[in-house]
C-alpha positions as CSV (number, residue, x, y, z in Angstrom):
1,X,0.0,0.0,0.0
2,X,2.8,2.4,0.9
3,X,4.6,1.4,-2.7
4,X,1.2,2.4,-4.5
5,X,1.3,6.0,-2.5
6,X,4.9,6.9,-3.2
7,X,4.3,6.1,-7.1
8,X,1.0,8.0,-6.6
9,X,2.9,10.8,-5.4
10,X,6.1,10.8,-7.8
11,X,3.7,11.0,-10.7
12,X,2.1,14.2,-8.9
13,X,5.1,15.7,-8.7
14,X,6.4,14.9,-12.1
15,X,3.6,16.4,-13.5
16,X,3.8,19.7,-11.4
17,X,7.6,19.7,-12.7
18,X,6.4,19.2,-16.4
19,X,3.8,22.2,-15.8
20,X,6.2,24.7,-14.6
21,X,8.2,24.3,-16.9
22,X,5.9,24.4,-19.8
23,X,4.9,28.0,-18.2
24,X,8.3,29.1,-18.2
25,X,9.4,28.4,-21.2
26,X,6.1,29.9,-22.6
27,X,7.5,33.6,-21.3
28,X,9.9,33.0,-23.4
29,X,8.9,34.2,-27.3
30,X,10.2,35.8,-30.3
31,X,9.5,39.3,-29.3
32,X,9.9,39.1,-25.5
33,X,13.0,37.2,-24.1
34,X,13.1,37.4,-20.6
35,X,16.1,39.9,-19.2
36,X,17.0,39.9,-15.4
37,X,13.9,37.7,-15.1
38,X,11.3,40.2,-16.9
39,X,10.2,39.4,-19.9
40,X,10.5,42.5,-22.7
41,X,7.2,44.3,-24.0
42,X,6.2,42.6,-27.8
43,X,4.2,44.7,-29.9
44,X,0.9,44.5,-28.8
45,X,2.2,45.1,-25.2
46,X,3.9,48.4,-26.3
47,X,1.0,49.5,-28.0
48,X,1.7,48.7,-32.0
49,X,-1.1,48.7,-34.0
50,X,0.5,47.2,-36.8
51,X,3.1,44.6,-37.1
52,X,4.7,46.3,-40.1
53,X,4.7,50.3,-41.5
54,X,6.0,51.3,-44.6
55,X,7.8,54.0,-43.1
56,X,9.2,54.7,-39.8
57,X,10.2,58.8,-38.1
58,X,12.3,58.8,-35.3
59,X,11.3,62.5,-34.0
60,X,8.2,64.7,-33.9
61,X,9.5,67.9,-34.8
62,X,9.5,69.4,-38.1
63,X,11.1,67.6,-40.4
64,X,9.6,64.0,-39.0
65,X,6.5,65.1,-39.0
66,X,6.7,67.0,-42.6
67,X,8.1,63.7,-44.1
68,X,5.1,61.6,-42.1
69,X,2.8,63.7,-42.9
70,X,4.2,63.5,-46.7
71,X,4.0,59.5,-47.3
72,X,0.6,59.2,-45.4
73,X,-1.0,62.0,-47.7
74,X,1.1,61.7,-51.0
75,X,1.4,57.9,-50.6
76,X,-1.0,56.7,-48.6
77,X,1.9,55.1,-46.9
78,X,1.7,53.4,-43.0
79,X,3.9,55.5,-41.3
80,X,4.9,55.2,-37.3
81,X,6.4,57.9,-35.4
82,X,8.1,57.6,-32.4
83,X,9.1,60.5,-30.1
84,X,11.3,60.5,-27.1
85,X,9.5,63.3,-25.4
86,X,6.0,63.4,-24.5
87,X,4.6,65.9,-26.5
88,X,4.5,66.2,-30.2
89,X,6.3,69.3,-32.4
90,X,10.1,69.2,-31.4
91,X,11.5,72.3,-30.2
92,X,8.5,74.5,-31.7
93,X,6.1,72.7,-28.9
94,X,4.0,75.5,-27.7
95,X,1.4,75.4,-24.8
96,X,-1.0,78.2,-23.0
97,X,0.4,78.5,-19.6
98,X,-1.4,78.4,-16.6
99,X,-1.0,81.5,-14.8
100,X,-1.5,84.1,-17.5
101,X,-3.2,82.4,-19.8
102,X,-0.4,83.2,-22.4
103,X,1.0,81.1,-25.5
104,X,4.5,80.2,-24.6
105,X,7.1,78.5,-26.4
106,X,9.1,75.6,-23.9
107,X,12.1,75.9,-25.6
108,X,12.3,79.0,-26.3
109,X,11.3,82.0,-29.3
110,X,10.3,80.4,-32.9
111,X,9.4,83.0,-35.7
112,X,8.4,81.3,-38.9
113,X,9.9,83.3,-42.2
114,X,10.4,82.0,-45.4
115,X,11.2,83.3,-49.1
116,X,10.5,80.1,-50.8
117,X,7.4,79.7,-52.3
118,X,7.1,76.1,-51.6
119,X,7.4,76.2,-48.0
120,X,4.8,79.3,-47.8
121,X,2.6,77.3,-50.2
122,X,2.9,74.1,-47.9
123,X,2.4,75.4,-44.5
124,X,-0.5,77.4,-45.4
125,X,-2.2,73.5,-45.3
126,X,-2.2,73.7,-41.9
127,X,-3.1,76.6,-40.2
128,X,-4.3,80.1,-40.8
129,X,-1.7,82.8,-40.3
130,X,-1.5,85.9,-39.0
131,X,1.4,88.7,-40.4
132,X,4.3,89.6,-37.9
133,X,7.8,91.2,-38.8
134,X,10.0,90.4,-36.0
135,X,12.1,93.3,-34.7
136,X,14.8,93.1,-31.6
137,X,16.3,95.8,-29.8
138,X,19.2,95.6,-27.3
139,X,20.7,97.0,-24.6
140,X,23.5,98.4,-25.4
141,X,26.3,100.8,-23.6
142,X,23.1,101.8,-21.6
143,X,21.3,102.3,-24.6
144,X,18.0,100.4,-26.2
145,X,19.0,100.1,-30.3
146,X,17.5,98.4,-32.7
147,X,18.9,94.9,-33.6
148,X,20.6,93.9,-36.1
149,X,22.8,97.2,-36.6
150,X,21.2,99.3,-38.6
151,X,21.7,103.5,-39.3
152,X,19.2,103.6,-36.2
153,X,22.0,101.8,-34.2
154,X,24.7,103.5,-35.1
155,X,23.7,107.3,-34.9
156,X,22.6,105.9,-31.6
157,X,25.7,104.2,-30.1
158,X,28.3,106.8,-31.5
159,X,26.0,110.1,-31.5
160,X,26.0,110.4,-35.1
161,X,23.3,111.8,-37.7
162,X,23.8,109.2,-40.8
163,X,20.7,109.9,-43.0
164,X,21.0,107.5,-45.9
165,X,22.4,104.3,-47.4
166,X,25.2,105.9,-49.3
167,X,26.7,107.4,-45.8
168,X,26.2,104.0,-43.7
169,X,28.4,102.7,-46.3
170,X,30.6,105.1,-46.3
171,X,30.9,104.5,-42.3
172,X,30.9,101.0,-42.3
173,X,33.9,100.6,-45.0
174,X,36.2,102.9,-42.4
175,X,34.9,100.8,-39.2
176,X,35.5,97.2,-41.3
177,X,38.8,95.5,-40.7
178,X,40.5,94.9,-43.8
179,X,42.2,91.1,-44.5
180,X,44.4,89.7,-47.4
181,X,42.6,86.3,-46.9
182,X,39.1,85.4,-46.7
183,X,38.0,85.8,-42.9
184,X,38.7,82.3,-41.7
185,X,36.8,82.5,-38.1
186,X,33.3,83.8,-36.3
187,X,35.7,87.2,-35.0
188,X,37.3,87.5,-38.2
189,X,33.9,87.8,-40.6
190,X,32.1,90.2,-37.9
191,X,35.6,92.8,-37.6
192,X,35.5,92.5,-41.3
193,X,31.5,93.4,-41.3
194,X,31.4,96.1,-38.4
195,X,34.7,97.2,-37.3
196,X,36.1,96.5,-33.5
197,X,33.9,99.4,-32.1
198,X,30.5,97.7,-32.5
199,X,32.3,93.9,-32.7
200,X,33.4,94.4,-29.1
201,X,30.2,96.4,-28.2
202,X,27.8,93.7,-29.3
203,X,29.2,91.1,-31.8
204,X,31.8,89.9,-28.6
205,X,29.8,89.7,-25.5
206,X,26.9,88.2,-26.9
207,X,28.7,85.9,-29.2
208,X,30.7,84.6,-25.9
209,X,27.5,84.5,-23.9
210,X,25.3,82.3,-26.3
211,X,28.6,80.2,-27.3
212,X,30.7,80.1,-24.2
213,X,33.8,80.5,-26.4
214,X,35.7,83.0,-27.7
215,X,34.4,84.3,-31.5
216,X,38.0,83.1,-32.9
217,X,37.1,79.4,-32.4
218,X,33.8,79.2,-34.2
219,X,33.5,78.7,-37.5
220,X,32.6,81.7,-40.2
221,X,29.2,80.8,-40.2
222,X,27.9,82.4,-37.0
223,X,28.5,85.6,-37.6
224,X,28.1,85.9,-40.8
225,X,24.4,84.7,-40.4
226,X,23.7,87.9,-38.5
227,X,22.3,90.6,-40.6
228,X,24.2,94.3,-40.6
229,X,21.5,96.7,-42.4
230,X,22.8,100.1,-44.2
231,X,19.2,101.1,-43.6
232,X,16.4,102.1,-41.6
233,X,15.4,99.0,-41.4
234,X,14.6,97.5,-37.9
235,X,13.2,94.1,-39.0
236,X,15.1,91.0,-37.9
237,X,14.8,88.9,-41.1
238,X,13.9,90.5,-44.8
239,X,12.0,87.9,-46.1
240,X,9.1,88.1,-47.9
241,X,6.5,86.1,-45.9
242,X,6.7,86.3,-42.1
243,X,4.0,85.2,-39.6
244,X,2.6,83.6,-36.7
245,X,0.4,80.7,-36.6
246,X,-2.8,81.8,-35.4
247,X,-3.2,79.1,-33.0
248,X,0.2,78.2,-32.2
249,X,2.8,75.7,-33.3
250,X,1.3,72.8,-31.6
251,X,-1.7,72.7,-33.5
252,X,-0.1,73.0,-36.6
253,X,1.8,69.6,-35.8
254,X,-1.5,67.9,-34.2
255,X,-3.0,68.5,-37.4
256,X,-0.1,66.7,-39.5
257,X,0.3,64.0,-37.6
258,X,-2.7,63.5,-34.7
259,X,-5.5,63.7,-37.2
260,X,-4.3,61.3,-40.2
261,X,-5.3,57.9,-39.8
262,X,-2.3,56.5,-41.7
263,X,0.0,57.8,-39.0
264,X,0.3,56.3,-35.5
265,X,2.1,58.4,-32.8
266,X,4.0,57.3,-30.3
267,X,5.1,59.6,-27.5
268,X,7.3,59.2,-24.1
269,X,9.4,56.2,-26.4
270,X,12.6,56.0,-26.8
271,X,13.5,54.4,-30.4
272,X,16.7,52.6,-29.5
273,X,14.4,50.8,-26.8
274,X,11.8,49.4,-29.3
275,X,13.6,49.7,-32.1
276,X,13.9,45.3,-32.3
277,X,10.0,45.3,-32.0
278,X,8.9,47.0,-35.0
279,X,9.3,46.1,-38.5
280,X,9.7,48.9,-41.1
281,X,10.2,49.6,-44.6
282,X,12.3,52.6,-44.3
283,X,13.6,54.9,-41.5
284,X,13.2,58.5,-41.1
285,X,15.8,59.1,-38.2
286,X,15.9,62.9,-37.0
287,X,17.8,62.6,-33.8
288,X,21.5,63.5,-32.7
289,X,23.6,61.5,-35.1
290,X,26.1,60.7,-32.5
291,X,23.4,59.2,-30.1
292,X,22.4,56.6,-33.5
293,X,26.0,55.8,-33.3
294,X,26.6,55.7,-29.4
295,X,27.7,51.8,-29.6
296,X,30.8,52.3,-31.4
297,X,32.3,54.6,-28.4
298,X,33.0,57.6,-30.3
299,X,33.5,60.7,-28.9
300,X,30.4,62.7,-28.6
301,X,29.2,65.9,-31.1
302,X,28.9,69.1,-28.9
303,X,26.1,71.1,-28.8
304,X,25.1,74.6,-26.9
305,X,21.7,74.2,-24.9
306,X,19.4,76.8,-23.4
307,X,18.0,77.1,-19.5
308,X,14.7,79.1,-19.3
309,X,14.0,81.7,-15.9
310,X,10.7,81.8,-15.6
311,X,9.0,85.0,-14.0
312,X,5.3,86.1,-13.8
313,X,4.0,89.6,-13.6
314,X,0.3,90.0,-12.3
315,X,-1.7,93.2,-13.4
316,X,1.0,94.4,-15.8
317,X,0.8,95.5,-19.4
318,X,4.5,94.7,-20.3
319,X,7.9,94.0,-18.3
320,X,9.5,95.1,-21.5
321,X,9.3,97.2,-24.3
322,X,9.7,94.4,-26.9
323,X,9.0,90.7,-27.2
324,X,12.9,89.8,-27.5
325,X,15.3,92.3,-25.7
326,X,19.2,91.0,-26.0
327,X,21.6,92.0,-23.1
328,X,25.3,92.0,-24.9
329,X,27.0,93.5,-22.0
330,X,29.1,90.8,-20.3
331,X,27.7,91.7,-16.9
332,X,24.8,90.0,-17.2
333,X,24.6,86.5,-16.8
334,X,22.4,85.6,-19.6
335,X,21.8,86.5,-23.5
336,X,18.3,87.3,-23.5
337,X,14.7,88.2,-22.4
338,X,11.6,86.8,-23.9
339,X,8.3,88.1,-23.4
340,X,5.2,86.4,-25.6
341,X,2.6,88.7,-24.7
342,X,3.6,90.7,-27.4
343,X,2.9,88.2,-30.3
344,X,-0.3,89.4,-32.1
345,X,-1.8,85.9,-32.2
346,X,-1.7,86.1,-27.7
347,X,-5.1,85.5,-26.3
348,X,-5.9,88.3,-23.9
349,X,-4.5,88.7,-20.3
350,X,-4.2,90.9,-17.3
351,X,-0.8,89.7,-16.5
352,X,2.7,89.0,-18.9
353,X,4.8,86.2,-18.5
354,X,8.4,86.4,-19.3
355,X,11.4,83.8,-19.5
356,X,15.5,84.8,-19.0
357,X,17.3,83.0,-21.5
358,X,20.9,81.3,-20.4
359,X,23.1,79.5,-22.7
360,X,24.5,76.3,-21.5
361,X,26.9,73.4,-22.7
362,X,24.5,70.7,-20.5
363,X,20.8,70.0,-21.5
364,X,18.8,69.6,-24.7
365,X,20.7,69.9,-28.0
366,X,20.2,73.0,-29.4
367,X,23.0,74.5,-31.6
368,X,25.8,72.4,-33.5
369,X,29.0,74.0,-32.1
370,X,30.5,74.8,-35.3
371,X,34.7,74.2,-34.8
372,X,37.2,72.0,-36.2
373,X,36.9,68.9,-34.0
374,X,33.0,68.8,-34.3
375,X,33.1,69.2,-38.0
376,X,35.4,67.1,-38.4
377,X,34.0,64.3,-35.8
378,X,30.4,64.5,-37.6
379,X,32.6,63.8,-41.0
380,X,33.2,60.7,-39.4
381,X,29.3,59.8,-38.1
382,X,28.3,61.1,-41.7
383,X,30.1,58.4,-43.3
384,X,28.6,55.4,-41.2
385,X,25.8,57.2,-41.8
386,X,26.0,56.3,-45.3
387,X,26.6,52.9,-45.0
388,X,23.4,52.4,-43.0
389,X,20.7,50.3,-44.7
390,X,17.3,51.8,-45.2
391,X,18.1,54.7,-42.4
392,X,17.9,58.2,-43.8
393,X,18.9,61.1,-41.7
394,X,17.3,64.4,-41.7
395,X,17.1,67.4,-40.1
396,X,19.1,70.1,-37.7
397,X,20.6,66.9,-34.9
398,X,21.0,64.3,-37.5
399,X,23.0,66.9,-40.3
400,X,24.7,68.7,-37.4
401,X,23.9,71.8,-39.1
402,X,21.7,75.1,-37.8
403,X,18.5,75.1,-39.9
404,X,16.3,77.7,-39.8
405,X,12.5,76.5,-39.6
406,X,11.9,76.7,-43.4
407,X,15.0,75.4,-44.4
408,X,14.2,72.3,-42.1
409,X,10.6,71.9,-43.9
410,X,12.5,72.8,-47.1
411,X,15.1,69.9,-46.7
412,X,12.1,67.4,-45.6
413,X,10.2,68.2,-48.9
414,X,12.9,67.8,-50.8
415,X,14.4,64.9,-49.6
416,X,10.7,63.1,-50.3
417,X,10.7,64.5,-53.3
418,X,14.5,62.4,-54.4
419,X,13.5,59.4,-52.5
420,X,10.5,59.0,-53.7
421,X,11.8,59.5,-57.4
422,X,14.5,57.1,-56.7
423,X,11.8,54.2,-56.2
């Protein structure tokens, strides 16, 4: 009787043993192998909708979302995006905030300008616009002057009374610093523009400030992207179409992306994290190009960042007496002050909101430092970029290039344009 019970017993157990294991072995699949004894997310548990999209955008910002919202509408293409953060629209995310009831921008002042037709044509798609030239003044030797340096400026700064085009001219070739080569450096092109009076009055501090280096290591570009005017002229940029979207950047992007049906969203996800759970037919990657890259152990691109002060102002008009006031002056600890209750497309309030801009080298990627060793470091990410099957790169992180906002839709059109031709 006792024999019968412990063979009773063993074939209990055995079968317990055979269960368990089953189960174990069963949290084990394809999509999900178990790591440090949890099993990854498959599809479905992430959220996928599909198992496979004809195209896939890493990044929500502009140009992800202008080539998404090109193969869903052009195409009729499946198209996934994925975004790190948790809001859609990159770095032109705008939002109402809470206190005043004001449209801010979270990382900071976006004006959309444009002299190409196409991109005009194009954005008009999405929202209705409302005109705005953008004009800056700055605080200078004590002095509010409009920005860039105009006659205004200079009959300002230096007490003169320059009435015309012909006599700014005249004043800026004795100012300009004269070179036998071509100006090989961000000090070099600005003393060859303005002269060392205004260079070291506004073009030094501020360049410093935003780029916490000295003008003589950056390249060419940054200065010579600054406009000098021999004019009256106080507007920022001279292109022909310039406005704000009447409802704000955000809504331009929910509109691309958030109300197509042939593009699925993902916020809050980081790519390299699901990147072995989705299967797509090509890659739109708009990120840093160094982060798609981190695994081989290169050094990393650098990049300038911004840190926001955020101040309220209850029952006020204005702080200032502009929406963007620069500070040059080296005494101040920061570059700028932005205040978006002066944007004609503001709903109304009692009270103004304004942020203190600092730059930083820590934080969100803003600007591409442009010097010799990043250049020549992205040079070397560029060419694995190449090699990359099915991956195209696009945009201001993945170039390492400054793009204004219509040269970034611009480039996105245009490279949808040559890839789809190639096909």
């Amino acid at each position: 009787m006792a024999g019968i019970k412990l063979i009773i017993f063993l074939i209990v157990l055995s079968a317990l043993v055979l269960w368990s294991t089953i189960q174990v072995l069963s949290s084990f699949s394809s999509e999900g192998m178990v790591s440090k004894g949890r099993p990854l997310q498959t599809k479905k548990q992430r959220g996928f909708q599909q198992e496979h999209y004809d195209i896939c955008v890493v990044g929500a910002g502009l140009s992800g979302a202008v080539i998404a919202e090109r193969y869903a509408n052009e195409l009729q293409k499946s198209v996934l995006v994925v975004e790190k953060r948790d809001h859609i629209g990159g770095n032109c995310y705008d939002y109402i905030d809470q206190d005043t009831g004001i449209r801010v921008s979270q990382y900071g002042a976006h004006l959309f300008h444009t002299k190409h037709e196409l991109v005009w044509k194009y954005v008009q798609q999405f929202s209705e616009w409302t005109p705005y030239e953008h004009k800056v003044i700055g605080l200078v030797d004590g002095k509010y002057v409009p920005i860039p340096v105009n006659i205004e400026t200079v009959n300002e700064l230096f007490g003169l009374k320059i009435k015309n085009e012909t006599e700014m001219d005249t004043w800026l070739l004795n100012e300009q610093v004269k070179y036998d080569h071509e100006p090989s450096n961000a000090e070099e092109v600005a003393l060859s523009r303005v002269g060392p009076r205004l260079y070291n009055l506004i073009f030094k501090p501020y360049t410093e400030k935003q780029w916490g280096r000295e003008p003589s290591e950056l390249g060419p570009e940054v200065t010579a992207r600054i406009p000098v005017r021999n004019n009256f002229d106080g507007r920022y940029f001279g292109d022909p179409h310039q406005a704000l979207p009447k409802h704000g950047y955000t809504a331009i992007f929910d509109t691309m992306l958030m109300q197509n049906p042939k593009i699925e969203v993902h916020t809050h996800t980081d790519y390299f994290t699901i990147r072995n759970l989705i299967s797509c037919g090509r890659t739109y990657y708009t990120g840093p190009i160094d982060a798609y890259f981190a695994h081989l152990g290169w050094e990393k691109l650098q990049y300038r960042s911004l840190e926001f002060e955020r101040r309220v102002q209850r029952n006020v008009d204005f702080f200032q007496r502009a929406f963007v006031v620069n500070h040059p002056y080296k005494e101040a600890n920061f570059t700028r002050i932005v205040e978006y209750k002066h944007l004609p497309n503001q709903p109304a309030s009692k009270h103004t909101v304004y942020f203190i801009e600092h730059s930083s080298d820590t934080g969100e990627p803003y600007y591409p430092v442009p010097n010799k060793r990043n250049k020549d470091l992205f040079a070397k990410y560029q060419s694995m970029a190449a090699k990359e099957p099915n991956v195209t790169f696009v945009g201001r992180l993945a170039n390492y290039k400054y793009f204004n906002m219509d040269d970034a839709i611009l480039n996105a059109l245009q490279l949808f344009d040559e890839d789809t031709r190639q096909r």
